[in-house]
C-alpha positions as CSV (number, residue, x, y, z in Angstrom):
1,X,28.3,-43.0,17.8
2,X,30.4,-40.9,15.6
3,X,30.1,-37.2,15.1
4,X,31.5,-35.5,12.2
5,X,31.5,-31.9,10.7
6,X,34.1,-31.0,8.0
7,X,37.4,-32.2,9.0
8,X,36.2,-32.4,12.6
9,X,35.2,-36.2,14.0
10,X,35.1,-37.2,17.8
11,X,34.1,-40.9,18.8
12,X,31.7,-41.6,21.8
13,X,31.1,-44.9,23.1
14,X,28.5,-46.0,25.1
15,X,29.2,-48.8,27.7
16,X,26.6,-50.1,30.4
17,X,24.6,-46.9,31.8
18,X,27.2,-44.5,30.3
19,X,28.5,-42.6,27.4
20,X,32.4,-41.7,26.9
21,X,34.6,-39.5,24.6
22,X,37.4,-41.8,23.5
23,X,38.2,-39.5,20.2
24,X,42.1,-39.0,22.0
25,X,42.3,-42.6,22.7
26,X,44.1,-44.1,25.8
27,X,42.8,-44.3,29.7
28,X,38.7,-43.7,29.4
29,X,37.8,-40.7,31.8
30,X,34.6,-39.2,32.8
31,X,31.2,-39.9,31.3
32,X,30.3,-37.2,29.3
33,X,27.2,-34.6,30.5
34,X,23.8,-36.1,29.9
35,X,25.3,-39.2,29.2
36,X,25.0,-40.7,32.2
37,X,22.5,-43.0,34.2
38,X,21.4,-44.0,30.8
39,X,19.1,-47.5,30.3
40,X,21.2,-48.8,27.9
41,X,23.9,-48.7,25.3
42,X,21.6,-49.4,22.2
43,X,22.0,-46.8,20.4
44,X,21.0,-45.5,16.8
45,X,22.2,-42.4,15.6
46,X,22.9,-40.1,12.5
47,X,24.7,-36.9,11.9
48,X,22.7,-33.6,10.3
49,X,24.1,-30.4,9.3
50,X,21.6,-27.5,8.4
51,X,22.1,-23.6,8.4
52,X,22.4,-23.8,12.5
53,X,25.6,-25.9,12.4
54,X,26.2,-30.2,12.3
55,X,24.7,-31.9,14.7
56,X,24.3,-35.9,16.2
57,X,21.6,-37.5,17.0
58,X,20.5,-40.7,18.8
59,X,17.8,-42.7,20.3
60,X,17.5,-45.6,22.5
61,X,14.2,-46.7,22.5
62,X,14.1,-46.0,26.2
63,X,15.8,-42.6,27.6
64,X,14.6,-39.2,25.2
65,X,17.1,-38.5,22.7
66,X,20.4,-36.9,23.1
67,X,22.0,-34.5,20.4
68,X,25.3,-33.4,20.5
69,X,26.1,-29.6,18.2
70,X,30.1,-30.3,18.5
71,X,30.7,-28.9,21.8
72,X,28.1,-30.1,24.0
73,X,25.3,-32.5,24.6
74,X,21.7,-31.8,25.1
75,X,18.4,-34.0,26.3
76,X,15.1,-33.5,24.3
77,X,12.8,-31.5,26.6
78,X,15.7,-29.7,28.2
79,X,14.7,-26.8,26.6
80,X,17.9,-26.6,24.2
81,X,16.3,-28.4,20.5
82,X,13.1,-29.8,21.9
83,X,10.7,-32.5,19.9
84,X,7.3,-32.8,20.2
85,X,4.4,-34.5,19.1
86,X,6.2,-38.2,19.8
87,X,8.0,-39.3,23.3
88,X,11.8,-39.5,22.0
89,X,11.9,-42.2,24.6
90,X,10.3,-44.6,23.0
91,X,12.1,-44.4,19.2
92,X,14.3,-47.3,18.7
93,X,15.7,-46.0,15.1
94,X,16.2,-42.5,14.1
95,X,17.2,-41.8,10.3
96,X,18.1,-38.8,8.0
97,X,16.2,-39.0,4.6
98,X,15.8,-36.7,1.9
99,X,16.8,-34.4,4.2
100,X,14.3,-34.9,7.2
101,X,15.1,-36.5,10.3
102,X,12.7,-39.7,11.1
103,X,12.3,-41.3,14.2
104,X,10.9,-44.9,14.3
105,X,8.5,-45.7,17.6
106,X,9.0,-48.7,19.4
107,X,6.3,-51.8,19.4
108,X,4.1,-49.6,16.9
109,X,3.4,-49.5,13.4
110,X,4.0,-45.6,13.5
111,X,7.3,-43.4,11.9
112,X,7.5,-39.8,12.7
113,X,9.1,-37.0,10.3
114,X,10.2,-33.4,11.5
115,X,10.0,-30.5,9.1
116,X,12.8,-30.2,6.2
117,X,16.7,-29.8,7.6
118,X,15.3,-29.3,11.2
119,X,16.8,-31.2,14.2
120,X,14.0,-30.2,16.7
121,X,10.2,-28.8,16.2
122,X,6.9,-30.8,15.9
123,X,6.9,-34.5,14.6
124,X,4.7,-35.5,12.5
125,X,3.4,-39.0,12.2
126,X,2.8,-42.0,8.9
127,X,0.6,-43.8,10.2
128,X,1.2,-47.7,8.3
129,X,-1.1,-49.5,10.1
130,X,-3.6,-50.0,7.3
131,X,-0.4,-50.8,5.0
132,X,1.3,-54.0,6.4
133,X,-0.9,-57.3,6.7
134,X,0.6,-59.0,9.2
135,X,0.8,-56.2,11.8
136,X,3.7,-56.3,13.9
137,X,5.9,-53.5,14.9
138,X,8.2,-51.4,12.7
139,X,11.8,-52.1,13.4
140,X,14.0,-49.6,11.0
141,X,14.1,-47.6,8.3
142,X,16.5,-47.6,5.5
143,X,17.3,-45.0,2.3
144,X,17.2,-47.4,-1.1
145,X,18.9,-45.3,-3.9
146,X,18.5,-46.8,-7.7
147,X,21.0,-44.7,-9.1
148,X,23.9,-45.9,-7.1
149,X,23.9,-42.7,-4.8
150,X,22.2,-40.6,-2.6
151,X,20.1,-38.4,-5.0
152,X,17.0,-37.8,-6.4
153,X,16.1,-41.5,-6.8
154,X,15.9,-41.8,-2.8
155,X,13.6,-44.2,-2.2
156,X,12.4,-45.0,1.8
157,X,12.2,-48.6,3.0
158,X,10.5,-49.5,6.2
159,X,10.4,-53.1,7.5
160,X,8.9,-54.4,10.3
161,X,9.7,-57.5,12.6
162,X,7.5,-59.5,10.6
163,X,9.0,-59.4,7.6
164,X,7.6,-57.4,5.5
165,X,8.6,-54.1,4.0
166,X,7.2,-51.4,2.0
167,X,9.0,-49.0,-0.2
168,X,8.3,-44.9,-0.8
169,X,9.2,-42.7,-3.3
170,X,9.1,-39.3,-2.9
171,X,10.4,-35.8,-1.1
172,X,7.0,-34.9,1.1
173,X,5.2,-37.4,3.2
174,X,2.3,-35.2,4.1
175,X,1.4,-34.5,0.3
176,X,0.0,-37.3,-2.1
177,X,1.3,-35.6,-5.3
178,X,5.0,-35.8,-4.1
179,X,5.0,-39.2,-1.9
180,X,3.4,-42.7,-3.0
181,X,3.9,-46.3,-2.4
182,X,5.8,-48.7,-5.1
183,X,5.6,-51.2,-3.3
184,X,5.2,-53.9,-0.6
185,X,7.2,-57.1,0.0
186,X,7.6,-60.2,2.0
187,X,11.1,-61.0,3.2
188,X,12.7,-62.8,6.0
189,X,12.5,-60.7,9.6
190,X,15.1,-58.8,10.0
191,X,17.9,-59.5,12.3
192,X,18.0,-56.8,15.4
193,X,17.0,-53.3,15.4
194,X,19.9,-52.5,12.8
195,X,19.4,-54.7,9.7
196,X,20.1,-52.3,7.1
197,X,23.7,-52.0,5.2
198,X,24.2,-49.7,2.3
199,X,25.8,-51.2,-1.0
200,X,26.7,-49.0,-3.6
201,X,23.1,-48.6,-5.2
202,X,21.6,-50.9,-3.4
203,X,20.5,-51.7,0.5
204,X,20.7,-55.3,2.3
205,X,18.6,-56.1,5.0
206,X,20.5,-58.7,6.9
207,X,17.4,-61.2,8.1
208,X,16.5,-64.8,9.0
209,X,16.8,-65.6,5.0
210,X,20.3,-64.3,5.0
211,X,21.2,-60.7,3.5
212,X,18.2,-60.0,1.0
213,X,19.2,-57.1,-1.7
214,X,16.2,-54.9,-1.9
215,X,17.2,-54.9,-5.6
């Protein structure tokens, strides 16, 4: 993971059970607080800055999420910038959207969405259960922007390990008038629980096709 604010980055890298700050470089030293004992090294993250300051963010799919402000790390349910409404434990993708954070629960067919530039506070879920024919589980969620940048074209992709994915407009999940389906597509399933790569306007989802523009 890679957290940047301003002209401010620091590089963490997570090995076996353990998370380490090799921004200087050289010998590896101590694991960093709360980023020990961990169940694995698979982790998703995304940077977030709002009026409280920047901020990391990762999940796992197996140990609650960990958030880093700059300075120091936290744990969701420590008390610091806690989440509720969805165990952090079991996200396996966590994405930044039109600015909202969204978490992506593991062997469900269920995302979760915190309020507007928020990095803690009650999740909210989409429930797609009724959306996607061949079931499954959602694996990841990707931003799809038409106009060759991030901007008011944002459109939200979610696939799951079936192969299909289906494709939001909009800037409020919880209201019809601002957030509606366009549309719903059968691809190859996608390759691991990162198959997404931004390309200029476009987004590739790397799968057992090959790398399928959404385009």
């Amino acid at each position: 993971p890679v957290y940047t604010s301003g002209t401010t980055s620091k590089i963490f890298a997570m090995q076996g059970t353990n998370g380490y700050n090799i921004t200087a470089g050289g010998a590896i030293g101590s694991a960093e607080t709360h980023l020990t004992s961990l169940t694995n090294a698979r982790w998703q993250y995304v940077n977030i800055s709002t009026t409280g300051g920047s901020f990391l963010l990762m999940v796992n799919g197996a140990d609650k999420l960990r958030g880093y402000d700059g300075t120091n790390w936290w744990v969701d349910g420590d008390g610091t910038h806690d989440i509720s409404g969805v165990d952090t434990a079991t996200c396996i993708d966590i994405q930044l959207h039109n600015n909202r954070i969204w978490l992506i629960q593991k062997n469900t067919l269920l995302a979760w969405y915190l309020p507007l530039s928020s990095i803690a506070g009650a999740a909210t879920s989409f429930d797609f259960r009724s959306i996607f024919r061949k079931g499954g589980a959602l694996i990841s969620m990707g931003t799809w922007t038409i106009d060759a940048g991030y901007g008011l074209n944002d459109q939200a992709v979610f696939v799951t390990n079936q192969g299909e994915a289906v494709v939001y407009m909009g800037i409020d999940p919880s209201s019809t008038s601002t957030w509606a389906k366009i549309g719903l597509y059968q691809i190859g399933s996608p390759i691991g629980n990162r198959p997404f790569v931004k390309w200029g306007g476009d987004l590739l989802l790397i799968n057992f096709d090959g790398l399928t523009p959404m385009a």
